[in-house]
N, C-alpha and C positions, 0 to 999 in steps of 0.2 A: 612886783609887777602889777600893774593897772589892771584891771578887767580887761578895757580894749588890747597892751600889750599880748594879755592868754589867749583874746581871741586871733591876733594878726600869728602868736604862734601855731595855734591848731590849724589856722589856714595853712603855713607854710609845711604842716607835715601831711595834714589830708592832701593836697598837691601829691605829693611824696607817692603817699600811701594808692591814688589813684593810680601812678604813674606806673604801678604794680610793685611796689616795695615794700614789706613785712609792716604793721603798722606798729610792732611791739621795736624792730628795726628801728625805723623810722623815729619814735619815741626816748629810746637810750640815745642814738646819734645828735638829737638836739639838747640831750641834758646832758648831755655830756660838755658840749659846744654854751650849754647857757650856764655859767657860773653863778652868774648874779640871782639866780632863780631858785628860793626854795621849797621845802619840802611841798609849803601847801600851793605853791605855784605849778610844780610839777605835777601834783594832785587833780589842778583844775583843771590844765591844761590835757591831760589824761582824760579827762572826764568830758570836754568840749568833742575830742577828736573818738572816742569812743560812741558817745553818741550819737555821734553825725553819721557815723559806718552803720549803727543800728537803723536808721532812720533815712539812709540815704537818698531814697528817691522821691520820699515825702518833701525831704529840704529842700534839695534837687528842685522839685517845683515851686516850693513857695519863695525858693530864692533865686530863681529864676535861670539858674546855669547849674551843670554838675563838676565845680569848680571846688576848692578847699572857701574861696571867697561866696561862691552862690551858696553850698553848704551851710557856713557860719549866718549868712545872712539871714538863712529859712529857718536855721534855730533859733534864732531871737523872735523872727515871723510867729515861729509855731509856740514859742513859750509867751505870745504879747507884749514881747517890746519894740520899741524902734529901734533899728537899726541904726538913725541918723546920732543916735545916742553913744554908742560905744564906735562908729567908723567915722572920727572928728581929725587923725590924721596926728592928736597929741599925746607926748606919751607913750610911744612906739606904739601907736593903738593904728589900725588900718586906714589906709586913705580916707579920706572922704568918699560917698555914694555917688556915681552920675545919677543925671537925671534920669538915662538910659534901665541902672539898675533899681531906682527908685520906682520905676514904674512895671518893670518886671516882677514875672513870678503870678501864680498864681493857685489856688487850693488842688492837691492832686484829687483825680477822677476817676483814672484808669485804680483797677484791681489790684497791677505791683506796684501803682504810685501809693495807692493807699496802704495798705497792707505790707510797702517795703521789704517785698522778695523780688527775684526775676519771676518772668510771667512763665516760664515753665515751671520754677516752682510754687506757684499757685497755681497749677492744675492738679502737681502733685500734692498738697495739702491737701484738696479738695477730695481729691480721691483717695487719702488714706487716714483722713480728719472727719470728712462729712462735716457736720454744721458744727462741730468743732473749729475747724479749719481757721477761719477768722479772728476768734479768742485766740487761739496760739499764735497765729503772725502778730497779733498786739502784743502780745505780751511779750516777744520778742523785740520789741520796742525802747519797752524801759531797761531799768537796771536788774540785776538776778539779784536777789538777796545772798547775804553773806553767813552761814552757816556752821558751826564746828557739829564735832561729834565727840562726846564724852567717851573716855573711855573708864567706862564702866567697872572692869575688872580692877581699876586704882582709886575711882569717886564716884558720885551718885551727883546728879544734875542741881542737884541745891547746892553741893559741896565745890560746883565747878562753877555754878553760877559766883557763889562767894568772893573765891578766890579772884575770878576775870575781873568781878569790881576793885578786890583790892588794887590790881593794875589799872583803871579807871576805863571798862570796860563793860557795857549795857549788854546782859544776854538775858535771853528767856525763853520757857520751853518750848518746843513745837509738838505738835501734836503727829505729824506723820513719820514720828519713828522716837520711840522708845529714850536714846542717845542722843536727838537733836536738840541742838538750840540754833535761835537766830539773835544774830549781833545788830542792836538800833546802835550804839556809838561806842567808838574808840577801836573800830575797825580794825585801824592802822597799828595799834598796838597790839595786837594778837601777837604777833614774831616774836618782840619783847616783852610779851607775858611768862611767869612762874609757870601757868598752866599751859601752855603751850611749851616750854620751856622741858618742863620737867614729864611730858608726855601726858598727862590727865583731858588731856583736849586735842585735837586734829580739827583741819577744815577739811568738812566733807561735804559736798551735799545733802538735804536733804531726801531725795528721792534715789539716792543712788544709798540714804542708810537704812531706809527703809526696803531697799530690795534684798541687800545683806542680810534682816531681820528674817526676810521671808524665806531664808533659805532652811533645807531639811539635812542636818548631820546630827550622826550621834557623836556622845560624849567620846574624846580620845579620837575623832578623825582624823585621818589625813587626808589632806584638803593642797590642792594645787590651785592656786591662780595662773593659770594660760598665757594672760595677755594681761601682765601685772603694772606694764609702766613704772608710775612713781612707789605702787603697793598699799595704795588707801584702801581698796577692799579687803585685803587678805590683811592688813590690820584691825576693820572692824570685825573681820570672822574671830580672827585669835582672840581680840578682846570680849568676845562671847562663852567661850567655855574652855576648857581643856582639849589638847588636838597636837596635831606635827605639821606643822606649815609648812608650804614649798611656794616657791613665785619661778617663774618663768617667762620672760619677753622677747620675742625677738631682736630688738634692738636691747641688749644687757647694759648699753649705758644708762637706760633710763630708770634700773633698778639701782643706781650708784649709791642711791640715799639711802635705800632701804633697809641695808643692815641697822644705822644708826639710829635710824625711825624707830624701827623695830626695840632696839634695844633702850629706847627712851619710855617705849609705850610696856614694856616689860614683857617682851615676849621675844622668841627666837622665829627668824624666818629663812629658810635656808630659798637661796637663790640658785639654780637650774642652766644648765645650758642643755640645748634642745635632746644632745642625748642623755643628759640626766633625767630627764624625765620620762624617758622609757624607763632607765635604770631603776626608777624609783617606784614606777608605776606595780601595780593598781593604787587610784585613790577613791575614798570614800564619797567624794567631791570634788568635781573639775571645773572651775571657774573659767569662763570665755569672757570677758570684755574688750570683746572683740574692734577693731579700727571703722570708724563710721563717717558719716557727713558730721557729726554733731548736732546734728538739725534742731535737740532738745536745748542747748548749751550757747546757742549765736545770742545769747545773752552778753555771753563773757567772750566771747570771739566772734565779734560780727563780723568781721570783714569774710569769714567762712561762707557766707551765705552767698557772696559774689561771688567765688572764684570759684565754687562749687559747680561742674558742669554734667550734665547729662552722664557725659563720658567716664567720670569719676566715679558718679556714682554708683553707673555697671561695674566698674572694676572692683569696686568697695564690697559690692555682696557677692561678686566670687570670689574675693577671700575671706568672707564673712563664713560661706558657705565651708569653702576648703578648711577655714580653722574649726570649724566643728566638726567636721567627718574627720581629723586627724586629734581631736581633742575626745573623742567618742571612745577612741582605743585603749586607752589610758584607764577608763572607768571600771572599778570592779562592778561585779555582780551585782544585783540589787541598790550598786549606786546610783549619784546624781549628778546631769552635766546638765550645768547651769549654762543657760546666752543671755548677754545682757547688751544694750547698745544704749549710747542716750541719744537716742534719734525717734522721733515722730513718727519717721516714713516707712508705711506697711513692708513696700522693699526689702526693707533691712531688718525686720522686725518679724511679722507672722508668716511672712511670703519666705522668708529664709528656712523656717520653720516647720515650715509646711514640706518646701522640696528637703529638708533631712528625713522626715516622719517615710516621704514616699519613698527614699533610697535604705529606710531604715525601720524594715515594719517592727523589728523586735520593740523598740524601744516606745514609750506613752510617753505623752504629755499632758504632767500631772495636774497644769494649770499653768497658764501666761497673765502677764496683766502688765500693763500699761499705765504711767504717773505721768499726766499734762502738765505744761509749764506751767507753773504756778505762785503763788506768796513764800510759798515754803519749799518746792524744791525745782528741778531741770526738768524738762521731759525725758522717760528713764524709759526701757522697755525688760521683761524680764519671762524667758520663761525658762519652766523648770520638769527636764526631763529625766526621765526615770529607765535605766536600764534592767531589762529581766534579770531575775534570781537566776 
């Protein structure tokens, strides 16, 4: 495919994607429909439509419509090219420009044009960022960097470095957790990596393995993750010491993989359905990673940021709230229930926090802390609560 061909495609799914259609949807239905298109065409074309949902209403202005066409147009605006260059009409590349959009468009102004959120949530940033606020909408912008997590208990970060090269794969340490690295190229090769393969490496976030790190068990826990999903945290706990894993999710399809994970990464994780976790309970450690905006993460799933409403949001921290009051029960004595979200928003984060502490004097809050989007990891939030002996 031409350059213009990738762009006249990402017009055609952003269309799609505005018209309210899943953008990951919208993505497989045209590779599927494009034969002729490979791997690194699907790649760009991913990466056109990707960032244009990041950037929405920035392109939106400088390309003059909030079209899949105004869009594409404001990305070439905003990256310094002309337009008149890649929309020639040849090539399955996009019409030519009227004169009409040639003269359209202009630098955004407004607060959610610049900053590309809706304008209620930049008042919520503002008020749970302060002079932060504006660094995180940018950096919500670009791309998130791409991540593993060593597992430790099999290799040591030089050992794992090694190996990814021998797949022809760039990693190197990061500083905000112990087990991380970050990948500069051969990305795309991690799946068909030995190390990935053979379990010595996970994609994880950064900030989300660094909150793992910060957690408090002793040797031989038993450690439940809540709200386990795929089980990437309750694999970096296992691969930290000795223990008896448990996962839990409400939806148990999304733990489908996780035995296999598990047993790749060398460890056993026994998976829960809601009454087994009474059965099994007390644990030493109750893991919440509990259902949010993503507010930290519209990195990697921008379109979240649009369709995220007011009205969502209230639903989301009462059951942020409800899963903690029913995750608190479970904890023994002098244990710890950890909350975690990758969200920015106070909402979801201290304000949740704060109404458990009120309905909950027994229990301290041994300390919270908060990781900003950043070079190295999502925005994470975590805190870590302590029930009496």
């Amino acid at each position: 495919m031409t350059p213009g061909a990738r762009v006249a495609a990402a017009i055609e799914i952003l269309d799609q994607v505005l018209d309210g259609q899943p953008a990951e949807q919208s993505l497989t239905r045209w590779a599927r429909g494009a034969r002729y298109a490979g791997s690194k065409d699907r790649a760009a074309v991913r990466d056109h439509v990707f960032q244009a949902l990041r950037c929405l209403r920035s392109f939106a202005c400088l390309g003059g419509a909030r079209t899949g066409r105004g869009l594409m147009i404001g990305a070439l605006r905003d990256e310094g090219a002309d337009p008149d260059t890649v929309f020639t009409g040849e090539g399955h590349a996009p019409t030519p420009l009227s004169d009409a959009e040639r003269t359209a468009g202009s630098a955004p102004e407004s607060e959610g044009d610049r900053l590309d959120l809706p304008d209620w949530l930049v008042t919520a940033f503002g008020a749970s960022l302060g002079e932060a606020a504006e660094p995180a909408a940018l950096a919500l912008r670009a791309r998130a960097p791409i991540t593993l997590r060593v597992n430790q208990s099999l290799k040591n970060r030089s050992q794992a470095i090694a190996m990814l090269s021998e797949d022809g794969i760039q990693a190197t340490p990061l500083d905000i957790a112990s087990t991380a690295l970050i990948v500069h190229d051969g990305a795309r090769r991690i799946n068909g990596s030995t190390a990935y393969r053979d379990g010595f490496v996970e994609l994880q976030d950064g900030s989300s393995q660094a909150a793992m790190e910060a957690l408090d068990m002793p040797d031989g826990a038993r450690v439940l993750d809540y709200c386990a999903g795929g089980g990437g945290k309750i694999l970096a706990l296992a691969a930290r010491q000795s223990g008896t894993w448990f996962a839990h999710d409400a939806d148990p399809r999304r733990m489908k993989d996780l035995p296999a994970r598990a047993e790749r990464a060398g460890c056993t994780v026994s998976c829960l359905s809601t009454p087994d976790t009474v059965a099994q309970a007390p644990y030493h450690l109750v893991l919440c990673d509990v259902p949010c905006s993503g507010s930290g993460t519209w990195r990697r799933a921008p379109e979240a940021k649009w369709r995220l409403t007011p009205e969502r949001l209230a639903e989301l921290t009462g059951l942020q709230a409800a899963i903690l009051s029913e995750a608190a029960t479970l904890v023994r004595p002098g244990g710890v229930l950890a909350y975690t979200t990758c969200s920015v928003l106070a909402c979801e984060n201290a304000d949740v926090i704060a109404e458990f502490l009120s309905n909950s004097e027994c229990w301290t809050l041994e300390f919270d802390r908060s990781w900003p989007i950043s070079d190295d990891g999502d925005g994470f939030y975590l805190a870590h609560l302590r029930k009496p002996a």
